[in-house]
N, CA, C and O atoms as a Tinker XYZ file with bonds, in Angstrom:
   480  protein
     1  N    -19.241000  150.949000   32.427000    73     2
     2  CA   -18.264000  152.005000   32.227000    64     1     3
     3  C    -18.107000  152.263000   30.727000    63     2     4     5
     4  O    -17.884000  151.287000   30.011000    81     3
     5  N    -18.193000  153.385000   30.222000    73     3     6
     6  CA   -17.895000  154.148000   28.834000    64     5     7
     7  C    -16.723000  153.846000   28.810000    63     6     8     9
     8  O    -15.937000  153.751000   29.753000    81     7
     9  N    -16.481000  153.597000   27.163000    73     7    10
    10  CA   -14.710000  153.724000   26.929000    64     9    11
    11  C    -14.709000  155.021000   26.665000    63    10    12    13
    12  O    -15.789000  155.436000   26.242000    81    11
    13  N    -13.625000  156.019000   26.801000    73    11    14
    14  CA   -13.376000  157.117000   26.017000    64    13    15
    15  C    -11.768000  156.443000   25.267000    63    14    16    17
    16  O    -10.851000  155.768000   25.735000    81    15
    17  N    -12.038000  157.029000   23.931000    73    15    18
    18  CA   -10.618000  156.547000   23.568000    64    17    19
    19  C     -9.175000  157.785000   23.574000    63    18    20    21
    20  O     -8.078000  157.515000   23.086000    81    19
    21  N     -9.452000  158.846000   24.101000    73    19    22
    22  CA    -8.654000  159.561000   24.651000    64    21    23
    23  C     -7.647000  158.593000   25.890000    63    22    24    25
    24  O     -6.451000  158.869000   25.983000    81    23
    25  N     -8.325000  157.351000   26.886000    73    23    26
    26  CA    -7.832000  156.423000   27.694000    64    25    27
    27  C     -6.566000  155.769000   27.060000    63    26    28    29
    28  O     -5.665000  155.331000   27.775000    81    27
    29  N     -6.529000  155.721000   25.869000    73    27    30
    30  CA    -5.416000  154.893000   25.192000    64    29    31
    31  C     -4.479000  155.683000   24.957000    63    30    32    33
    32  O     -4.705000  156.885000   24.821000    81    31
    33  N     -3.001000  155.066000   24.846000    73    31    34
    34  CA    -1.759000  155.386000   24.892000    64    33    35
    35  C     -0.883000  155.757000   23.397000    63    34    36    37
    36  O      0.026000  154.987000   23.087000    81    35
    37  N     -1.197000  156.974000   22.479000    73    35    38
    38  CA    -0.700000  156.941000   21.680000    64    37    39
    39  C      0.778000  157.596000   21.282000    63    38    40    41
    40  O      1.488000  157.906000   22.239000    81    39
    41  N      1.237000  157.803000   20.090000    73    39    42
    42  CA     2.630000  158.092000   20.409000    64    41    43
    43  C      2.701000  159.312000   20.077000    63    42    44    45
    44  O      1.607000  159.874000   20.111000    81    43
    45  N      3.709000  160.055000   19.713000    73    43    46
    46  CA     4.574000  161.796000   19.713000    64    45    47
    47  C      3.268000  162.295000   18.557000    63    46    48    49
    48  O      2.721000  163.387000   18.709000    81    47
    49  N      2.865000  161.339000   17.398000    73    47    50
    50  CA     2.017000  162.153000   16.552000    64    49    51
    51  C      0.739000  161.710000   16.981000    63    50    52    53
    52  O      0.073000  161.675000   15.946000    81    51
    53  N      0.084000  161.381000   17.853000    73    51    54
    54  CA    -1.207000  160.743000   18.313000    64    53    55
    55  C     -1.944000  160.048000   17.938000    63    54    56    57
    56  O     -3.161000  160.199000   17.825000    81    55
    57  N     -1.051000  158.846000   17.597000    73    55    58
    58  CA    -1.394000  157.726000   16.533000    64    57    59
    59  C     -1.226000  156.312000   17.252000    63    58    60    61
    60  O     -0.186000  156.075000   17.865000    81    59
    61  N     -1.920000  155.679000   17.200000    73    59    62
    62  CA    -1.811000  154.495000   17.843000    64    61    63
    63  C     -1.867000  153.063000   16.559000    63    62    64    65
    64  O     -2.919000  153.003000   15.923000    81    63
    65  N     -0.895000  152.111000   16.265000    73    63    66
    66  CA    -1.404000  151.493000   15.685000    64    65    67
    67  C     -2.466000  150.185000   16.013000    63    66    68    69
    68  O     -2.745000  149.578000   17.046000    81    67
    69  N     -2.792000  150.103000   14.961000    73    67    70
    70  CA    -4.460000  148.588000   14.587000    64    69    71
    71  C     -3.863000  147.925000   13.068000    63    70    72    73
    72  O     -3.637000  148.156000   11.880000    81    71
    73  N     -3.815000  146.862000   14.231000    73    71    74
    74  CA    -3.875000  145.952000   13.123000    64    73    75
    75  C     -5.356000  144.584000   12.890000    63    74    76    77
    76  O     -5.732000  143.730000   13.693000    81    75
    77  N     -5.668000  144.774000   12.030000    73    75    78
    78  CA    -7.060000  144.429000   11.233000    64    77    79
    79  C     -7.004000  142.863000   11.270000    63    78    80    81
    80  O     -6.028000  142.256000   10.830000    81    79
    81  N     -7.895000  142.349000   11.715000    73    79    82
    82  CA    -7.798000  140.961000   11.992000    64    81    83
    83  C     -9.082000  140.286000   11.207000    63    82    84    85
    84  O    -10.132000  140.564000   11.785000    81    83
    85  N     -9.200000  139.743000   10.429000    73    83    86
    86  CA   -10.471000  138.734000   10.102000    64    85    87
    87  C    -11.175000  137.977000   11.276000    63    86    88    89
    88  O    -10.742000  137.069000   11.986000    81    87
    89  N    -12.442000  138.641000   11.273000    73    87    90
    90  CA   -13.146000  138.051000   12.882000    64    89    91
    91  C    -13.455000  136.499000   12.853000    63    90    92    93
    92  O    -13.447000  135.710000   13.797000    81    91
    93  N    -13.771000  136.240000   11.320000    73    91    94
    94  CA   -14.227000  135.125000   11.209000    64    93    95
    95  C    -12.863000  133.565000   11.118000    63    94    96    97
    96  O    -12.870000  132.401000   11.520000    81    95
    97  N    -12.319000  134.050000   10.703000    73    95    98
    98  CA   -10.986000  132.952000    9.825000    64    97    99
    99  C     -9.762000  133.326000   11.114000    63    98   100   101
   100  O     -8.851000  132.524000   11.320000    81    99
   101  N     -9.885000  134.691000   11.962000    73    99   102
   102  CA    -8.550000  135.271000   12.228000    64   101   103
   103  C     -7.119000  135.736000   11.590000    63   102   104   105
   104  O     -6.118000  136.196000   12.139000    81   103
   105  N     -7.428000  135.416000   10.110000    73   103   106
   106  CA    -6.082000  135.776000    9.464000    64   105   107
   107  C     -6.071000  137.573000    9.640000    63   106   108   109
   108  O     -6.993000  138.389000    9.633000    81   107
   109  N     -4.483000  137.733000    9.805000    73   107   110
   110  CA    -4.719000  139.105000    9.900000    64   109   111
   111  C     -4.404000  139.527000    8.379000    63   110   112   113
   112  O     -4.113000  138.802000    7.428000    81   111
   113  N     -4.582000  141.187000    8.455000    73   111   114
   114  CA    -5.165000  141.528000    7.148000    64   113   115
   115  C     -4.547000  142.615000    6.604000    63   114   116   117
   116  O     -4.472000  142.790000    5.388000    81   115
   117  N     -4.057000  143.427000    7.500000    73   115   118
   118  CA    -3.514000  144.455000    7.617000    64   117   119
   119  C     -2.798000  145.740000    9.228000    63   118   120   121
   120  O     -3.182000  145.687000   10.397000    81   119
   121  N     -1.864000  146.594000    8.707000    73   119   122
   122  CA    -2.058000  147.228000   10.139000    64   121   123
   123  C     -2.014000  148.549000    9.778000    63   122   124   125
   124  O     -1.361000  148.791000    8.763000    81   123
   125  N     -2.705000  149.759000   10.522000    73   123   126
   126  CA    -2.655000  150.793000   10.040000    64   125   127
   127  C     -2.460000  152.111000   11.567000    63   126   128   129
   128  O     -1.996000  152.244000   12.699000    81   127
   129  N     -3.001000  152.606000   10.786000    73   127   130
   130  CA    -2.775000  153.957000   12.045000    64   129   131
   131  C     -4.011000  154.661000   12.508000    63   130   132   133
   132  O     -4.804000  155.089000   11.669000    81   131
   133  N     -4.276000  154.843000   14.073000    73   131   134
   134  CA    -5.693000  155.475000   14.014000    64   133   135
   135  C     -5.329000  156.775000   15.078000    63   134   136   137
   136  O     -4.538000  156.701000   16.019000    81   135
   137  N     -6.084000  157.924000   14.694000    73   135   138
   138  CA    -5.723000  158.979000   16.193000    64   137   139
   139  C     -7.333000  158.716000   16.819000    63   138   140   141
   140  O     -8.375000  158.167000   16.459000    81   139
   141  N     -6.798000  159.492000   18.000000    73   139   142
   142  CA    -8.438000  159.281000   18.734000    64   141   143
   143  C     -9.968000  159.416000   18.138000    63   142   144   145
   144  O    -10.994000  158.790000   18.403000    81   143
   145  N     -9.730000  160.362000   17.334000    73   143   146
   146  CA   -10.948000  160.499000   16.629000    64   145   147
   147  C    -11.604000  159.333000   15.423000    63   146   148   149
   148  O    -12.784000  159.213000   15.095000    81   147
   149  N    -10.528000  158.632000   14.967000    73   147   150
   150  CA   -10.331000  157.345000   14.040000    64   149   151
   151  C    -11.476000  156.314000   14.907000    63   150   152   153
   152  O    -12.503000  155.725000   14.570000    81   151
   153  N    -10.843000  156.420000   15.959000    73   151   154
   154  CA   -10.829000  155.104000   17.210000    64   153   155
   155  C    -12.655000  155.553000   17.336000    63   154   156   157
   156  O    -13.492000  154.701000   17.038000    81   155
   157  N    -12.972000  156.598000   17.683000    73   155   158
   158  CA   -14.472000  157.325000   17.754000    64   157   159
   159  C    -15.023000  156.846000   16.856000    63   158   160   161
   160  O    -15.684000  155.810000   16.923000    81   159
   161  N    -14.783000  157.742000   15.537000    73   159   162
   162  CA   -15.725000  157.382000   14.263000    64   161   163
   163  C    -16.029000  155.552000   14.020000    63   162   164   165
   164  O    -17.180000  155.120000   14.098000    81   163
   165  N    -14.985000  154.738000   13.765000    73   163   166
   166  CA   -14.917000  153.747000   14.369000    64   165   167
   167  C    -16.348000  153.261000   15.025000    63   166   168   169
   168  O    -17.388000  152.966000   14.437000    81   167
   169  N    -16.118000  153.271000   16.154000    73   167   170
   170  CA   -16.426000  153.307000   17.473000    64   169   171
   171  C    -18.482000  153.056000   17.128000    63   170   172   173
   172  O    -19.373000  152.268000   17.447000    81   171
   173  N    -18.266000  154.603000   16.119000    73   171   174
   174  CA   -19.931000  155.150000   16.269000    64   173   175
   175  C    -20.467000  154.797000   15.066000    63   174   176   177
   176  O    -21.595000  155.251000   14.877000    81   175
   177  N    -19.903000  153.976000   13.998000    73   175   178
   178  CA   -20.196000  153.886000   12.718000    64   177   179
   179  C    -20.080000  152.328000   12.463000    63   178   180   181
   180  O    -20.464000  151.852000   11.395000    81   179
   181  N    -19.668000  151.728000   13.236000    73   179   182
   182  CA   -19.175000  150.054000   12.874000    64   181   183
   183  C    -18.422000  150.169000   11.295000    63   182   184   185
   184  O    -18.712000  149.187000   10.611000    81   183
   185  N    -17.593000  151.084000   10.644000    73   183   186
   186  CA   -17.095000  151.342000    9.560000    64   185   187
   187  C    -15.504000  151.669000   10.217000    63   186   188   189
   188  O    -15.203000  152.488000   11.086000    81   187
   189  N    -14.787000  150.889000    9.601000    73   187   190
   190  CA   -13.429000  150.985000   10.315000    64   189   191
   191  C    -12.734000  152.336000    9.605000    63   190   192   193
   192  O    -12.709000  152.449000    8.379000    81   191
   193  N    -12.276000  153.163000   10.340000    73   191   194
   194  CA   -11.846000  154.449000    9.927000    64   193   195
   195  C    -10.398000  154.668000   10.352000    63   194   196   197
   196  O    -10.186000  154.692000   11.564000    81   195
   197  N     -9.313000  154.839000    9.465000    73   195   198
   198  CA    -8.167000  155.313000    9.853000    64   197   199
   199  C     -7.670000  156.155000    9.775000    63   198   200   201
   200  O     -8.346000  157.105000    9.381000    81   199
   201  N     -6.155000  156.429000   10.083000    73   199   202
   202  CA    -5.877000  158.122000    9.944000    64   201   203
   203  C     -4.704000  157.882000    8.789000    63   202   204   205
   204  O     -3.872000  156.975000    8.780000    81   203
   205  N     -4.826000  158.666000    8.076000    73   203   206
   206  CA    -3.818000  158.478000    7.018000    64   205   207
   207  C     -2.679000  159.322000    7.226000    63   206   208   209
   208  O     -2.898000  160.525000    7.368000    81   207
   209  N     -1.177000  158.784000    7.280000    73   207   210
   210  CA    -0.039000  159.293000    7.476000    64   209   211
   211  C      0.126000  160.227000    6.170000    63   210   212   213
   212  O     -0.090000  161.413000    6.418000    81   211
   213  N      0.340000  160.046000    5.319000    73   211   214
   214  CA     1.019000  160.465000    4.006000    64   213   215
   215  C      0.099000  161.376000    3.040000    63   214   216   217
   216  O      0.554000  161.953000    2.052000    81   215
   217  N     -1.562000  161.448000    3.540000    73   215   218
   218  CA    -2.691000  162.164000    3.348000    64   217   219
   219  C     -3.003000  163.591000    4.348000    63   218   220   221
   220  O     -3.330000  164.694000    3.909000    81   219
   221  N     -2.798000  163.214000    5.829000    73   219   222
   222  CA    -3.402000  163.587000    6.816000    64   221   223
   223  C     -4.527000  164.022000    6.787000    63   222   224   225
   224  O     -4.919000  165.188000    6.757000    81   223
   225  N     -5.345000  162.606000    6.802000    73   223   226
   226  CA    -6.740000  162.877000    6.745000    64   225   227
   227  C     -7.077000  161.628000    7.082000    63   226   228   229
   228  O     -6.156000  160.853000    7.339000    81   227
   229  N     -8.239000  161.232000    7.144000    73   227   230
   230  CA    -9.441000  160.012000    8.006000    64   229   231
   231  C     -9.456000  159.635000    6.678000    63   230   232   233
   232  O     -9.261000  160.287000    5.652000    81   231
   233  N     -9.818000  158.052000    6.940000    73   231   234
   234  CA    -9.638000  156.885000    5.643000    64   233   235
   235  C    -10.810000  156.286000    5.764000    63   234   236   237
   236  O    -10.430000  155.411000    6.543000    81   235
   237  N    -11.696000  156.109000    5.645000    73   235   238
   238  CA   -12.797000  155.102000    5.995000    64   237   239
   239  C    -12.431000  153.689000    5.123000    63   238   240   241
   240  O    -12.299000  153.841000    3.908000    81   239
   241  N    -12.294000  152.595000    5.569000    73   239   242
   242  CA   -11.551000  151.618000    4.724000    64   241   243
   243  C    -12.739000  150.916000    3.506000    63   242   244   245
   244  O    -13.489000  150.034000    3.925000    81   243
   245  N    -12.830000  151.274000    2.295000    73   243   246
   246  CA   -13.170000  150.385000    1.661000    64   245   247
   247  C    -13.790000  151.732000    0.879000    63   246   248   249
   248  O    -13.815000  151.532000   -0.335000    81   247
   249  N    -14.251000  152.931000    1.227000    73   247   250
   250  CA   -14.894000  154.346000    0.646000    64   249   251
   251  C    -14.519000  153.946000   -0.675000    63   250   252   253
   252  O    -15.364000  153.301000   -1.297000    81   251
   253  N    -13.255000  154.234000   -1.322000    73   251   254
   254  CA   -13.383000  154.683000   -2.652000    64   253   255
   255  C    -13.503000  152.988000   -3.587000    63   254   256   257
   256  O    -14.181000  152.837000   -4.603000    81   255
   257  N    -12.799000  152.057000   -3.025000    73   255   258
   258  CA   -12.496000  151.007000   -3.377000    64   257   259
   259  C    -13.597000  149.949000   -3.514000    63   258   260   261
   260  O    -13.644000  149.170000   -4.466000    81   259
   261  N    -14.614000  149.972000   -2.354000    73   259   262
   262  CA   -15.554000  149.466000   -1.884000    64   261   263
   263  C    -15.391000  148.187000   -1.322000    63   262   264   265
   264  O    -16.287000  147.354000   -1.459000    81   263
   265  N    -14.058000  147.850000   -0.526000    73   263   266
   266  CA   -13.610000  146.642000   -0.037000    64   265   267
   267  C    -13.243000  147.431000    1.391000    63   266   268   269
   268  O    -12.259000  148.112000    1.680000    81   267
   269  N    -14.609000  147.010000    2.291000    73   267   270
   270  CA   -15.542000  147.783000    3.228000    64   269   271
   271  C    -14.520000  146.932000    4.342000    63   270   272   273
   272  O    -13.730000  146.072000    3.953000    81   271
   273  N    -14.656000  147.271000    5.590000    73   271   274
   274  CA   -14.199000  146.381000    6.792000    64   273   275
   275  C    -15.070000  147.047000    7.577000    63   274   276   277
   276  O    -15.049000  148.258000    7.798000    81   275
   277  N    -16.253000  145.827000    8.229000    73   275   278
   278  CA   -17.106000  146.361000    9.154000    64   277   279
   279  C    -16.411000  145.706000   10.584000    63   278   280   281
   280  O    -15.752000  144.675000   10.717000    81   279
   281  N    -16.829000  146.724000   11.593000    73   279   282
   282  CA   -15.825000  146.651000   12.859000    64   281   283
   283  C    -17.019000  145.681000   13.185000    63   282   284   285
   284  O    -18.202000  145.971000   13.011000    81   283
   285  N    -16.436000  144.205000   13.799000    73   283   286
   286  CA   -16.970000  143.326000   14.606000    64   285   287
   287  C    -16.416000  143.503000   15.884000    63   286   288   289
   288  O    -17.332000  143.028000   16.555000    81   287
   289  N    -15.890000  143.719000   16.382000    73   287   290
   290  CA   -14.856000  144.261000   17.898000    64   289   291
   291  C    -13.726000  144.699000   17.812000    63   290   292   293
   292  O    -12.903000  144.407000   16.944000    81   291
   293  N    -13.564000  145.578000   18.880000    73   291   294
   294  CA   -11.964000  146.109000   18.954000    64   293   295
   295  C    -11.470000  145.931000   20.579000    63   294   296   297
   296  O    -11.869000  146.290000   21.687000    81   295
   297  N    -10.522000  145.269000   20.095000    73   295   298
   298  CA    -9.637000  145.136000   21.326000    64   297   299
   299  C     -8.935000  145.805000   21.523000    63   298   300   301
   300  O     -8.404000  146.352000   20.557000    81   299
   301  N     -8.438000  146.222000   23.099000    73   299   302
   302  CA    -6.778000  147.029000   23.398000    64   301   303
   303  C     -5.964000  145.902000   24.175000    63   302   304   305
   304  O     -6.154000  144.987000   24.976000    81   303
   305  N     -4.956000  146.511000   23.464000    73   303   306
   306  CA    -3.659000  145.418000   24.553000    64   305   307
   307  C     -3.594000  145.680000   25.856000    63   306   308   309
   308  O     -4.511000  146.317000   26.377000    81   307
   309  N     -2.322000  145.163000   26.734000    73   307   310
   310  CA    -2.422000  145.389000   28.006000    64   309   311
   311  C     -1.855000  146.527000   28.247000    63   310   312   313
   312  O     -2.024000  146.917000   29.403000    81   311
   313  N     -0.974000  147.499000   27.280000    73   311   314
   314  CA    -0.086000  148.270000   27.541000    64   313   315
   315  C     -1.085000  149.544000   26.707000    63   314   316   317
   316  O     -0.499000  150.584000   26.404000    81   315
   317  N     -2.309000  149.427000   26.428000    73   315   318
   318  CA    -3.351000  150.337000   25.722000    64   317   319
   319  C     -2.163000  151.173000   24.741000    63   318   320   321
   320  O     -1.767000  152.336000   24.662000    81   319
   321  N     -1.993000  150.464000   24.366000    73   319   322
   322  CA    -0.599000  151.479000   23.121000    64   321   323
   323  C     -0.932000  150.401000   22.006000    63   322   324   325
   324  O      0.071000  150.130000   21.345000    81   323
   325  N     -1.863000  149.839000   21.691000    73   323   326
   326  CA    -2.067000  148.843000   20.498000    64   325   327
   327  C     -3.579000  148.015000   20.616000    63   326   328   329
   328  O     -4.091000  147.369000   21.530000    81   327
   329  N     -4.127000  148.446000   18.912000    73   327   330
   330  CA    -5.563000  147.749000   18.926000    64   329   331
   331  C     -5.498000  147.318000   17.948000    63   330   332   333
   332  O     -4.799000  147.684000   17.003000    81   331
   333  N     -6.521000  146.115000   18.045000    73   331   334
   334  CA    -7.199000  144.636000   17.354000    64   333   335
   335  C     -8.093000  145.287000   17.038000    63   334   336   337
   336  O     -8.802000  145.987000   17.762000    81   335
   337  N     -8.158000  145.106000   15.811000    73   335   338
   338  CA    -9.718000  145.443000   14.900000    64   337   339
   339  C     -9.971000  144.624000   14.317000    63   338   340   341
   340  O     -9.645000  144.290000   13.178000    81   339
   341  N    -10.986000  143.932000   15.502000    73   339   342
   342  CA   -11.456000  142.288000   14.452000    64   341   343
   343  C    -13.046000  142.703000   13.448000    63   342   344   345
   344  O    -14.146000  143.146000   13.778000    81   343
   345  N    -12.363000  142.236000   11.984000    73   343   346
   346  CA   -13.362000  142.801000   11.074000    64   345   347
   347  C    -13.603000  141.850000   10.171000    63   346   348   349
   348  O    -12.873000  140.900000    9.891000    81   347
   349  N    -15.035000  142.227000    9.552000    73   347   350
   350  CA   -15.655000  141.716000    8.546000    64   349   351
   351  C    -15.309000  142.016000    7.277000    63   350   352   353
   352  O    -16.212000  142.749000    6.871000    81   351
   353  N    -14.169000  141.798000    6.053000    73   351   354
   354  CA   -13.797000  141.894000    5.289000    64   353   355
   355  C    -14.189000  141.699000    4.230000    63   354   356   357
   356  O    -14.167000  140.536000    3.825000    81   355
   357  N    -14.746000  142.856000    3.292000    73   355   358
   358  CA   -15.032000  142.395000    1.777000    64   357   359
   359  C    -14.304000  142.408000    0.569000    63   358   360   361
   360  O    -14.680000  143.399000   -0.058000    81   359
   361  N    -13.688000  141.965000    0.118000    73   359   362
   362  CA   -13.021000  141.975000   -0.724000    64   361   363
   363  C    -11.439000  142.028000   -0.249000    63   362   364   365
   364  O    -11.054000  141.725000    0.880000    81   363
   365  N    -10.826000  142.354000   -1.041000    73   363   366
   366  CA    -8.773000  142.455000   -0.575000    64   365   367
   367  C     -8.952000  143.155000    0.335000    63   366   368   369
   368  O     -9.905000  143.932000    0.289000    81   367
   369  N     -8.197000  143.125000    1.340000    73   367   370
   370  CA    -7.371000  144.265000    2.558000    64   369   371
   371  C     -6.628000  145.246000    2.033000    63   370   372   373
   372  O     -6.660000  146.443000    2.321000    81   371
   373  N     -5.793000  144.557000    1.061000    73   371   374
   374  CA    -4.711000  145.105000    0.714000    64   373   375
   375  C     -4.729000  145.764000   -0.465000    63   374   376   377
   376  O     -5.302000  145.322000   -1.461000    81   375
   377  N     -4.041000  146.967000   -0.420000    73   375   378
   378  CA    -4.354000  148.009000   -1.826000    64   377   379
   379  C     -3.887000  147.222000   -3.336000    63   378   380   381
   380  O     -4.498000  147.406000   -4.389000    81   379
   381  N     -2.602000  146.260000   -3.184000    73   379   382
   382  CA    -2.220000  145.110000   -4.145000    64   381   383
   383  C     -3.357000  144.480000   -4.658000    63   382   384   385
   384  O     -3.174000  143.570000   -5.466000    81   383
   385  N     -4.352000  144.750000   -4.384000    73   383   386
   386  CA    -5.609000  143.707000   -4.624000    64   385   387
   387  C     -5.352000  142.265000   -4.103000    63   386   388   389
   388  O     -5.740000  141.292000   -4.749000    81   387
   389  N     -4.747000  142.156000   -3.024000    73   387   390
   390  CA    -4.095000  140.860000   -2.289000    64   389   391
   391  C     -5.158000  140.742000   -0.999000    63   390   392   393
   392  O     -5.705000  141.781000   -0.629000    81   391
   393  N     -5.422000  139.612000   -0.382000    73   391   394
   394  CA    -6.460000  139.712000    1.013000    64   393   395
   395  C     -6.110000  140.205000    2.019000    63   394   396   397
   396  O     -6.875000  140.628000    2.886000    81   395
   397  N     -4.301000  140.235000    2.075000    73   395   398
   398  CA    -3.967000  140.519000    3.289000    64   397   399
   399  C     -2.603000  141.305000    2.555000    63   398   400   401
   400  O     -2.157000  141.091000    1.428000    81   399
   401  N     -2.050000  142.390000    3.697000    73   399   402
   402  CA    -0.971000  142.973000    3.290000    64   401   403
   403  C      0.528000  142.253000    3.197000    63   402   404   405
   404  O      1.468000  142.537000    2.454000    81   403
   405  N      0.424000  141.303000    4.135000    73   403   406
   406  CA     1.310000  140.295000    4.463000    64   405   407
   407  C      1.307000  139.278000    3.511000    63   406   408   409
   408  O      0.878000  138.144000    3.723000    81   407
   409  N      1.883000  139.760000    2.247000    73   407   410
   410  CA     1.587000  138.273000    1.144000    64   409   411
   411  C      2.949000  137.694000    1.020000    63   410   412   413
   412  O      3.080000  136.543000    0.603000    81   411
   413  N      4.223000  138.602000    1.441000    73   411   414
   414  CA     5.475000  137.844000    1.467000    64   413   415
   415  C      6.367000  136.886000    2.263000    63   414   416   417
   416  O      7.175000  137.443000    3.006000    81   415
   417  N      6.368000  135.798000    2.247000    73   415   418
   418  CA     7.245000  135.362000    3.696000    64   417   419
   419  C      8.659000  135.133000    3.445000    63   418   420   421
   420  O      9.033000  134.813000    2.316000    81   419
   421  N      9.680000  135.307000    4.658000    73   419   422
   422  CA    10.616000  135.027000    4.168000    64   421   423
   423  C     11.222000  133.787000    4.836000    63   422   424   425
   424  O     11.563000  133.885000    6.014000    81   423
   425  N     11.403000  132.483000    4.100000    73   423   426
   426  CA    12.029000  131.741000    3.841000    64   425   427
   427  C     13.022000  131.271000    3.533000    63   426   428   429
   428  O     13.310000  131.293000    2.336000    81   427
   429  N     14.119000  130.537000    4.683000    73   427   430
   430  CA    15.682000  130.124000    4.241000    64   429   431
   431  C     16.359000  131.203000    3.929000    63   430   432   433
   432  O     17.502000  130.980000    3.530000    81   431
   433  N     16.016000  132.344000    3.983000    73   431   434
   434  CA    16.539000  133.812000    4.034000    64   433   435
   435  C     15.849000  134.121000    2.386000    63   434   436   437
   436  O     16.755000  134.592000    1.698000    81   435
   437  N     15.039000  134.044000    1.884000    73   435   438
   438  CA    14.432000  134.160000    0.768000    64   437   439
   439  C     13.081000  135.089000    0.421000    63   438   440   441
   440  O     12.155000  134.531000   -0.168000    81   439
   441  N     12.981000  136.293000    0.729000    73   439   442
   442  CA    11.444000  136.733000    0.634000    64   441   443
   443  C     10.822000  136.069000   -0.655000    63   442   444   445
   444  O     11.221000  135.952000   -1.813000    81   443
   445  N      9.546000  135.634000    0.101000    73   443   446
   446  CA     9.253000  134.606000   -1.370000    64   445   447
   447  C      7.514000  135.038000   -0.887000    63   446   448   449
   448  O      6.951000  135.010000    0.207000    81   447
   449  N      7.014000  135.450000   -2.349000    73   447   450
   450  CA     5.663000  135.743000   -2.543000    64   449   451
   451  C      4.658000  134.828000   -2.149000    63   450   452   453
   452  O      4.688000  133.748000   -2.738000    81   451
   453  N      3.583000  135.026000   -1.114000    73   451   454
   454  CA     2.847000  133.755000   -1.102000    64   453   455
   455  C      1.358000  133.465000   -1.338000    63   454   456   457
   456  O      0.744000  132.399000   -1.292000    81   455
   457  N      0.820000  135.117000   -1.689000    73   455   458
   458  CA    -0.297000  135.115000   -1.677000    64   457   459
   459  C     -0.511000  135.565000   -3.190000    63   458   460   461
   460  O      0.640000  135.844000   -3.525000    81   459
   461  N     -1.345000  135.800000   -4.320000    73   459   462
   462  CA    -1.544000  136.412000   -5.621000    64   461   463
   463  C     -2.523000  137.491000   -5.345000    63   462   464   465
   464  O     -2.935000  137.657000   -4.197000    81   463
   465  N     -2.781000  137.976000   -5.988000    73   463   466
   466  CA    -3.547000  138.971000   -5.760000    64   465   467
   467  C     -5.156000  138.492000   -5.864000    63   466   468   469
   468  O     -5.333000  137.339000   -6.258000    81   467
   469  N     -6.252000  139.239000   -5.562000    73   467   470
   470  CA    -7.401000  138.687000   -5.775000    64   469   471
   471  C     -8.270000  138.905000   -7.438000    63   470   472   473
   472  O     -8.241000  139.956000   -8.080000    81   471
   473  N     -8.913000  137.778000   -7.816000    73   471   474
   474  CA    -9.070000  138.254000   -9.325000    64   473   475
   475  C    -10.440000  139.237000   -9.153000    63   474   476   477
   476  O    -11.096000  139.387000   -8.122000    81   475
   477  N    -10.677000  139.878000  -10.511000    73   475   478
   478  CA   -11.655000  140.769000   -9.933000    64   477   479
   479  C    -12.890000  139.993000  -10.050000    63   478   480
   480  O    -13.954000  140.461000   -9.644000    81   479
């Protein structure tokens, strides 16, 4: 059976979020936004492609930056309203030059920094 990703459950702006998982380590990495066509290109390119809110336009992750995420699998949840994009990560995830977007934790009620950024 073909996936079509029209099958998945997105919301009022036709956006579904993905959050980016390291295939190898599992740390996650990031989460972003994809519309159906994201989920396609994706899909047909092994180049993880998102939809940009604040652009409105397709992101290919790593294009200008060159900190690439090649799609190793994508999962859907059970409620197809949420996907796993387990990827091959080069360089930071995160636009901070950090690996993952998630570098703060909060602690004892303390947001406390935990990751540095990556050197170049």
């Amino acid at each position: 059976m073909s996936f079509d990703p029209a099958s998945l459950t997105y919301n009022d702006a036709g956006l579904i979020p993905a959050i980016a998982q390291d295939a190898a380590s599992g740390e996650v990495l990031m989460l972003a936004w994809m519309n159906a066509d994201a989920v396609a290109r994706t899909l047909d390119t092994g180049r993880v492609t998102y939809w940009s809110r604040s652009r409105s336009a397709f992101w290919v992750k790593g294009e200008t930056s060159g900190h690439v995420q090649r799609l190793i699998e994508m999962r859907v949840d059970c409620d197809r309203d949420c996907l796993l994009i387990q990827v091959e990560q080069v360089g930071p995830a995160c636009h901070t030059n950090r690996r993952s977007c998630f570098y703060t934790a909060l602690r004892d009620g303390v947001e406390t920094e935990i990751m540095a950024p990556m050197a170049d």
